[in-house]
MOPAC internal coordinates of N, CA, C and O (Angstrom, degrees):
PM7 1SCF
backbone

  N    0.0000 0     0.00 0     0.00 0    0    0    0
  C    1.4650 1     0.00 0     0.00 0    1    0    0
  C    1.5298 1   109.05 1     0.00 0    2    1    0
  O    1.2310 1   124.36 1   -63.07 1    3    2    1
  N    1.1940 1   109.23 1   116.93 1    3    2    1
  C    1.1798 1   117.31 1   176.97 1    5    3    2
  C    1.9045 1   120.40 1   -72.36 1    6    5    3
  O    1.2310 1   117.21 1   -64.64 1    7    6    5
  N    1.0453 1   122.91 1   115.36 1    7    6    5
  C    1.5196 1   124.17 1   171.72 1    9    7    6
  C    1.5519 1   117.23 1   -33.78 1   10    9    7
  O    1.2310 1   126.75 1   115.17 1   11   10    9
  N    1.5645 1   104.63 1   -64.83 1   11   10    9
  C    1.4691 1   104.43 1   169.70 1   13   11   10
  C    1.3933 1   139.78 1   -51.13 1   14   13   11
  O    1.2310 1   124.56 1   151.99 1   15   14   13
  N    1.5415 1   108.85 1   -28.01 1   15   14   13
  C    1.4656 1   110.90 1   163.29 1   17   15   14
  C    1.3474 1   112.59 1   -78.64 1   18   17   15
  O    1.2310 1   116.04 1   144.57 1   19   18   17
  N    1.2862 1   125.12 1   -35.43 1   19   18   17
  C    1.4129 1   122.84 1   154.32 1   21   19   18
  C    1.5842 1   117.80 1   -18.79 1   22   21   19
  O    1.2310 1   130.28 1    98.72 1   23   22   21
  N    1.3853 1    97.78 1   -81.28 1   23   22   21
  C    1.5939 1   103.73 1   164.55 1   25   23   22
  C    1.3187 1   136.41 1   -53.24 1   26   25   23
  O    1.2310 1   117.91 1   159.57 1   27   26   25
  N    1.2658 1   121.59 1   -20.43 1   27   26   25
  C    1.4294 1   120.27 1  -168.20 1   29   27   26
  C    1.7329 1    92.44 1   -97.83 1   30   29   27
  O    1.2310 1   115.70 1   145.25 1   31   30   29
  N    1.8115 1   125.76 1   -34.75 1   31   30   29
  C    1.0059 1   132.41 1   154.68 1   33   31   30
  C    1.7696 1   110.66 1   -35.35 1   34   33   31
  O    1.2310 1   113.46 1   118.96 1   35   34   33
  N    1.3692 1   129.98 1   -61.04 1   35   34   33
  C    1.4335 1   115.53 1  -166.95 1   37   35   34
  C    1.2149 1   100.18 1   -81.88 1   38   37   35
  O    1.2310 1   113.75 1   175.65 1   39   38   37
  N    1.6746 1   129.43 1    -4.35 1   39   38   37
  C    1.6429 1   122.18 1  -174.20 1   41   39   38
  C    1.4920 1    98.53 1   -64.81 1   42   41   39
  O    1.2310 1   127.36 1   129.25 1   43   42   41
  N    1.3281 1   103.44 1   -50.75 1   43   42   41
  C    1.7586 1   123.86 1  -155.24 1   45   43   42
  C    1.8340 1    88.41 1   -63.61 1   46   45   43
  O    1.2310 1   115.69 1   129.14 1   47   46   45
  N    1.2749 1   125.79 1   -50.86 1   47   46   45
  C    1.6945 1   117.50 1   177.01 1   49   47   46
  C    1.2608 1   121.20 1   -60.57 1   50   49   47
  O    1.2310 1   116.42 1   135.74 1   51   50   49
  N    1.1210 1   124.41 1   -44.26 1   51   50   49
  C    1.4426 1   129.01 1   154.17 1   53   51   50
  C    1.2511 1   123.32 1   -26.56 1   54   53   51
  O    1.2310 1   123.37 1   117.98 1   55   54   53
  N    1.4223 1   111.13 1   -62.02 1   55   54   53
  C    1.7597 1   125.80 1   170.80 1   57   55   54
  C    1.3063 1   114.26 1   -71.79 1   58   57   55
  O    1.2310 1   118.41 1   163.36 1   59   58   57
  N    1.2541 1   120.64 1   -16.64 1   59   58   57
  C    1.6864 1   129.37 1  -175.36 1   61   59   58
  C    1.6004 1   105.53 1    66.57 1   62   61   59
  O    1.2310 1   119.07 1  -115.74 1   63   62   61
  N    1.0278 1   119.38 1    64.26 1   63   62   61
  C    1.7216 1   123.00 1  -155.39 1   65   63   62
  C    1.8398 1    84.65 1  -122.17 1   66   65   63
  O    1.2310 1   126.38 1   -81.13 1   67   66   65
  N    1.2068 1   105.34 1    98.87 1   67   66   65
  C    1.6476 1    99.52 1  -173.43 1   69   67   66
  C    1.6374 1    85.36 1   -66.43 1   70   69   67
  O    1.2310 1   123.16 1   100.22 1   71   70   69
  N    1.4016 1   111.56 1   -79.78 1   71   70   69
  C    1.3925 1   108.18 1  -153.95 1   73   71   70
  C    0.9078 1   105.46 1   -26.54 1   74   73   71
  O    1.2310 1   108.82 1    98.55 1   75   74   73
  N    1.3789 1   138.52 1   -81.45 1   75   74   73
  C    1.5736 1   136.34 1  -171.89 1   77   75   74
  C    1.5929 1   113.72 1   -36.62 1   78   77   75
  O    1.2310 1   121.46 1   122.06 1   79   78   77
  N    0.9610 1   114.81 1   -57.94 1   79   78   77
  C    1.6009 1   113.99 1   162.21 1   81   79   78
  C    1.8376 1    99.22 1   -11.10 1   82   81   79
  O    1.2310 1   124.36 1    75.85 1   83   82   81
  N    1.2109 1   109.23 1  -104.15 1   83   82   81
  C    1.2445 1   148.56 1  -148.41 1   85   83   82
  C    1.7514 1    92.10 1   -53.51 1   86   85   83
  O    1.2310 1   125.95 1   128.56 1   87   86   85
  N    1.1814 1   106.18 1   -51.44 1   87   86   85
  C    2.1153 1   110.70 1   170.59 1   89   87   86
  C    1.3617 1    94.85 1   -38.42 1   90   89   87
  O    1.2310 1   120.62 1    97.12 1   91   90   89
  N    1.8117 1   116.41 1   -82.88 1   91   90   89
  C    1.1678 1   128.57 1  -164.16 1   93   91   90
  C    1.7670 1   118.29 1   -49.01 1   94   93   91
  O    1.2310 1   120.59 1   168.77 1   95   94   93
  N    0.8093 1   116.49 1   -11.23 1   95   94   93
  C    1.6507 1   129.45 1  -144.79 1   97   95   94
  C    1.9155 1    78.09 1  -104.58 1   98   97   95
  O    1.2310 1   123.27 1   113.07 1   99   98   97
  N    1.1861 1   111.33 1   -66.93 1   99   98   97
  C    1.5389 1   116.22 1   178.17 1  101   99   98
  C    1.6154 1   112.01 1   -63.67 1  102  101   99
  O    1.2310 1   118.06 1   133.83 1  103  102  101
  N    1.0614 1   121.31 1   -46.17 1  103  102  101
  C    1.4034 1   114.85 1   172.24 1  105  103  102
  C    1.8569 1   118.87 1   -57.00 1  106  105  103
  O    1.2310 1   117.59 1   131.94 1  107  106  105
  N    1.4282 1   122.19 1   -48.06 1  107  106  105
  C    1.5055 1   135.94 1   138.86 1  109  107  106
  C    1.9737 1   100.43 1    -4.41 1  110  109  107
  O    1.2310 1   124.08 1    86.87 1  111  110  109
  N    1.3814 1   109.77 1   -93.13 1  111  110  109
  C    1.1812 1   153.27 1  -153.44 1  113  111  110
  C    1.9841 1   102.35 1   -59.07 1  114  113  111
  O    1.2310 1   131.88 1   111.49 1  115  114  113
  N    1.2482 1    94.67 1   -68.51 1  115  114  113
  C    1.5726 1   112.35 1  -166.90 1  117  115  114
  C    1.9779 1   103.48 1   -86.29 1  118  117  115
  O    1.2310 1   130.07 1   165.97 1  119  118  117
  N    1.5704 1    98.18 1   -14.03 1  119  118  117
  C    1.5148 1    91.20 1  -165.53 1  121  119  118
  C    1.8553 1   129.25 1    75.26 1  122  121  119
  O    1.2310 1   124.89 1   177.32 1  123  122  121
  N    1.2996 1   108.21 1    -2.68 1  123  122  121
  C    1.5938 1   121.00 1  -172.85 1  125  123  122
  C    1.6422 1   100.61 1   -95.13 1  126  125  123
  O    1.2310 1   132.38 1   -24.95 1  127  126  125
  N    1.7485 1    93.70 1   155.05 1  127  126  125
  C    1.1294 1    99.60 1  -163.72 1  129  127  126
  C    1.6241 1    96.87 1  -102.53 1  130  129  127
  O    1.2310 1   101.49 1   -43.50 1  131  130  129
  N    1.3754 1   151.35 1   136.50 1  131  130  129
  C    1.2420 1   146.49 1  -179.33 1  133  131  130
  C    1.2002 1   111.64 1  -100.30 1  134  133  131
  O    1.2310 1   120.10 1   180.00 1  135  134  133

């Protein structure tokens, strides 16, 4: 698990940015870069 997707994950909730949500959330998870 990368830290930075971590972060870029709570950026995207912050903004309410589903898509990004849901990218970041799998990238977190799966390790892939989108």
């Amino acid at each position: 698990m990368d830290p930075e997707d971590l972060g870029e994950l709570a950026e995207a909730v912050v903004e309410g940015d589903a898509e990004e949500m849901v990218e970041e959330t799998l990238e977190v998870i799966f390790g892939i870069d989108l």
